[in-house]
N, C-alpha and C positions, 0 to 999 in steps of 0.2 A: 504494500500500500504506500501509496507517493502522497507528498505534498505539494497541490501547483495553485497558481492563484489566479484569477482569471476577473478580467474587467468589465464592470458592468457600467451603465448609463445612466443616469435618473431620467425618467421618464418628462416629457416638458407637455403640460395642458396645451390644447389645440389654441386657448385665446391669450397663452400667458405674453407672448409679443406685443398683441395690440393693449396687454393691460402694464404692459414695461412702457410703450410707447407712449399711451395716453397719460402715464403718471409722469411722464418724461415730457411732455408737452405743458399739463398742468401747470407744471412748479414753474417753468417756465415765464409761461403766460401771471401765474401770479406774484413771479418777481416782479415784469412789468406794470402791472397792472395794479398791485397795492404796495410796494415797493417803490418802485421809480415815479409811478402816479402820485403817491402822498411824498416823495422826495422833489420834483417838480412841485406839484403846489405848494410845498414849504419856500422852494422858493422865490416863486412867482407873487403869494401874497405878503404882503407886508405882513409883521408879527402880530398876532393876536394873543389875548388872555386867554379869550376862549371861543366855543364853537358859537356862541352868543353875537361875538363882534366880527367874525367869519361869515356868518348869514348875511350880517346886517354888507359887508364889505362884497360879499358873492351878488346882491342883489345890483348893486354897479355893476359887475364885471362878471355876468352871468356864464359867461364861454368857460373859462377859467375854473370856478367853483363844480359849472354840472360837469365837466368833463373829470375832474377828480372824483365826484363824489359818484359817478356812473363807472368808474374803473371798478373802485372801492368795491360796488355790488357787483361789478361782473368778477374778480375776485375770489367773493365767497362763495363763486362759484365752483373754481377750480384751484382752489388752496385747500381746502378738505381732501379732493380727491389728489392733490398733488401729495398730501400725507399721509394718505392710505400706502400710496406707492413709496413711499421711503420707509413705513415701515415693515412692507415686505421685503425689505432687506437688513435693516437693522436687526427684524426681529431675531433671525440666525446666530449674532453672536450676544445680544443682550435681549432674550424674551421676557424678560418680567418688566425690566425697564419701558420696552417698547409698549408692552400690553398695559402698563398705566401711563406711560407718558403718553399713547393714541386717544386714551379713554379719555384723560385730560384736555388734551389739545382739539379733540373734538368738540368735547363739552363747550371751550372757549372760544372755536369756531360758528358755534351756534351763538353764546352770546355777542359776538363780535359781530355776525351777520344781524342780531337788532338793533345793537348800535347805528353801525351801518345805516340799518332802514329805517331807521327812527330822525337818524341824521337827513335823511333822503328827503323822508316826509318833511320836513320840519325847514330846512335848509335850499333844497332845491325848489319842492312843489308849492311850501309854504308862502313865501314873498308873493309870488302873482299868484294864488288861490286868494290869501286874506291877509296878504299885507305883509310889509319888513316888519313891524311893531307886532303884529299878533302873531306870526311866523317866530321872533326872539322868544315871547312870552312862551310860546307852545313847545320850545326848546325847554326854557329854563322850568317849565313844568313836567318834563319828563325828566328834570334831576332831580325832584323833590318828591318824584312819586315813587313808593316801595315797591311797585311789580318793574318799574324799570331797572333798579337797581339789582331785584331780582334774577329777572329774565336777562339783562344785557348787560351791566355792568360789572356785577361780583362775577360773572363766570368769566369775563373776557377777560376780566385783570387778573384774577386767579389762574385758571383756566387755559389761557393762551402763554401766560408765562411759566406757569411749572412743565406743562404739558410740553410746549417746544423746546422747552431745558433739558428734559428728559427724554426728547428724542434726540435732539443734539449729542448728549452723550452718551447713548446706545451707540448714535452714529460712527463715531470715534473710537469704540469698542470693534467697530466691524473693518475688514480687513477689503473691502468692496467699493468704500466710500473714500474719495478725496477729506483729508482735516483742513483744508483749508476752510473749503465753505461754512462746516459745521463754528471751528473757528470764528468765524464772522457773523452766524445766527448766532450764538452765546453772546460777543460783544454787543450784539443789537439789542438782546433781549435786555443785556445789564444797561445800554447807555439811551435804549427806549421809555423803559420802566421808571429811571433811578437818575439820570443825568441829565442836563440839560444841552440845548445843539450849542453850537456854536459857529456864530456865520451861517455860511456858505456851509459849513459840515453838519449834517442832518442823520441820524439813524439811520431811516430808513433806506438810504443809498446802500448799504451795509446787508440791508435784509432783499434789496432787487439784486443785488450780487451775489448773491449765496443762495438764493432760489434758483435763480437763474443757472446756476453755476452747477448743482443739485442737480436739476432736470436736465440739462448736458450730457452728466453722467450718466444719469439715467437712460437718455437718450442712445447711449454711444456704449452702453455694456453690454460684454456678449451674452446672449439669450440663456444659457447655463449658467451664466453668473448669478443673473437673475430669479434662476429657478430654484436655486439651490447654493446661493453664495459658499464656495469654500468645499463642498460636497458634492460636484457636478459627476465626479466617478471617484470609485474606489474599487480598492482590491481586496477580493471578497476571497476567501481560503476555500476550494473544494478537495473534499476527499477523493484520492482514483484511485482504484486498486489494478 
């Protein structure tokens, strides 16, 4: 009786390409899109305190405000599914990490996406429905109302911040992903959260570069990488006699 060892294949889903390619597209689009979109309009409008003097400022310069604030929702379109797809590959080398940091980052994607539309209503549709003045008010009344804070605030800020921290550093654990980018989601998330910009230097420049940069990879990894980071074959021991 011999010892020979013989190689086998992981097997790849008939759709796992288009679901590598679409997540590779996503992150993409939502580096552009919430990323360089709210990095642009940081610095196209003058500084505001808040989203309050932003409305009132967006209603001059209407081009400007809807074209950020229509990124922003087309975004929370494809930033969720841009993170499904990162963590079919982190999960490989950090799965418990991935499996709460997805569960978080979702959750915050969801409150993020009312923010978002809350901002939408309030900000865009606001001003010519019923005015710059009742458009601010109806602003500053969903920060004083507890289902907003609820539904859209406590999970974004909670939410979108642990959750992306802890896929970041899954990501870093896996042997698949560039540290660059991850690198640069972590600085955004600390100099988003906790810092203030400076100039002409904005976060979120930091977070369109590292999506972007993300869904490249994604983009550009060979299809067993993908399927099976790190596992794509092995050498399986059969008995011959």
């Amino acid at each position: 009786m011999t010892l020979t060892r013989e190689r086998t294949t992981t097997s790849i889903p008939p759709l796992s390409r288009a679901a590598r390619l679409g997540a590779g597209v996503c992150l993409v689009a939502a580096g552009l899109t919430n990323g360089l979109g709210q990095y642009l309009g940081e610095l196209l409008m003058p500084e505001h305190e808040d989203f309050s003097a932003q409305i009132r400022w967006g209603a001059d310069h209407p081009g400007v405000h809807v074209a950020e604030q229509t990124a922003l929702l087309v975004s929370m379109l494809v930033l969720p599914l841009g993170l499904l797809g990162l963590a079919q590959v982190t999960r490989w080398a950090a799965p418990r990490l991935t499996a709460v940091g997805l569960v978080l980052a979702l959750w915050g994607m969801w409150g993020f996406h009312n923010v978002v539309a809350l901002g939408y209503a309030a900000g865009t549709v606001g001003p010519e429905a019923i005015g710059t003045d009742a458009a601010v008010a109806l602003n500053e009344g969903y920060l004083d109302h507890l289902g907003t804070m609820v539904t859209a605030l406590l999970p974004h800020l909670l939410g979108s911040f642990v959750g992306l921290l802890l896929l970041a550093i899954a990501g870093l654990r896996s042997v698949s992903l560039p540290k660059a980018p991850l690198v640069l989601l972590v600085a955004f998330l600390v100099w988003d959260f906790l810092l203030p910009s400076w100039g002409p230097l904005e976060p979120h420049l930091l977070l369109a570069v590292a999506l972007a940069w993300l869904g490249v990879t994604l983009l550009r990894m060979p299809q067993a990488e993908w399927a099976d980071p790190g596992h794509e074959s092995v050498d399986a021991p059969i008995l011959a006699g």
